[in-house]
N, C-alpha and C positions, 0 to 999 in steps of 0.2 A: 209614915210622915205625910206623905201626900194625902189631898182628901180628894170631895167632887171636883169637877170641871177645874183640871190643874189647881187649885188651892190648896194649898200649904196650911195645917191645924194652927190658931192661934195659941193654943194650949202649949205649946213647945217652947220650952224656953233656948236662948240664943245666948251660945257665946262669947258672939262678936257679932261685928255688923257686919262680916264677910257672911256670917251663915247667916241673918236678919234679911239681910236686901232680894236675895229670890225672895224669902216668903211678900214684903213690900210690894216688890212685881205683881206677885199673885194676886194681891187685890188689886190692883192697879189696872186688870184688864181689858176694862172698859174705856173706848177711848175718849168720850166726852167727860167721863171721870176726872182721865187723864190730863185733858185740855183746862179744866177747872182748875184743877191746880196748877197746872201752870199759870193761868192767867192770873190768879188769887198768888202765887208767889213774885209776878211780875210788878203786882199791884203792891203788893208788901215791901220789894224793894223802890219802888217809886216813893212809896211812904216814909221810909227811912231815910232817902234822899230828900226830902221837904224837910223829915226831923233837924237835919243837920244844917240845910239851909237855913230854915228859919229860927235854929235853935227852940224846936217846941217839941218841949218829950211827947204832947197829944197824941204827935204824928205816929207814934212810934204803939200808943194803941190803935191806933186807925189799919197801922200796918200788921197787926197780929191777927186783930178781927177779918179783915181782908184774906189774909193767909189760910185762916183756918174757914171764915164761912164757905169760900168757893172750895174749897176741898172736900168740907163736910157736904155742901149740895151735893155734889161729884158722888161722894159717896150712900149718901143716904135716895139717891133719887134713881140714880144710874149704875152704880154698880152695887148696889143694894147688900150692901156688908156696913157694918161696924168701922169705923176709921181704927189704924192699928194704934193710935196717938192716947188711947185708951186704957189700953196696955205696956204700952213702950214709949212713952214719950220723946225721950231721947234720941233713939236708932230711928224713930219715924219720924222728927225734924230731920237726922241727917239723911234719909231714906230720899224727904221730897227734894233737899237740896241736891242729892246725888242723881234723880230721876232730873229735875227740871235742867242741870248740864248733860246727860243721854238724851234728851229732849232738843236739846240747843246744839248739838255735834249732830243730831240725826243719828245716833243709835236705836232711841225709840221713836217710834212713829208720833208723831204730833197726831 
């Protein structure tokens, strides 16, 4: 199951997202990766918070684009893998939301 340098095969299917989120982590080891996404999920909720202020669905592509460009940088630059979002769609939105509160608590390092 384990592959190189701690990484988990994406080839494995999950499941639950109890067995999904190590493998998550595993790509996730890079910490400017990691900080991407956070900020690109920061920016997504601020976007959705204008959505509903100003009543403009716009915002609310502003805030997906957001979400995923800084993620995808993160990944395609820095931690140089494949985003899991590819594969898993699902478990890898709940993946960045479960990482970006380990984030915010200081379980993972910023």
């Amino acid at each position: 199951m384990a592959a190189a340098a701690g990484r988990i095969s994406m080839s494995e299917g999950f499941a639950s997202f109890r067995e999904f989120y190590p493998f998550y982590l595993s790509e996730h080891q890079n910490r400017t990766c990691r900080r991407l996404h956070f900020v690109g999920s920061s920016a997504a909720l601020g976007f959705i918070v204008l959505a509903i202020k100003d009543a403009a669905a716009w915002w609310l592509l502003a805030s997906l684009v957001s979400g995923y460009a800084f993620a995808w940088v993160g990944h395609f630059f820095y931690e140089k893998n494949r985003p899991a979002t590819f594969k898993y769609p699902f478990y890898s939105f709940l993946g960045d939301w479960v990482m970006y509160k380990d984030i915010l608590i200081g379980r993972i390092p910023y």
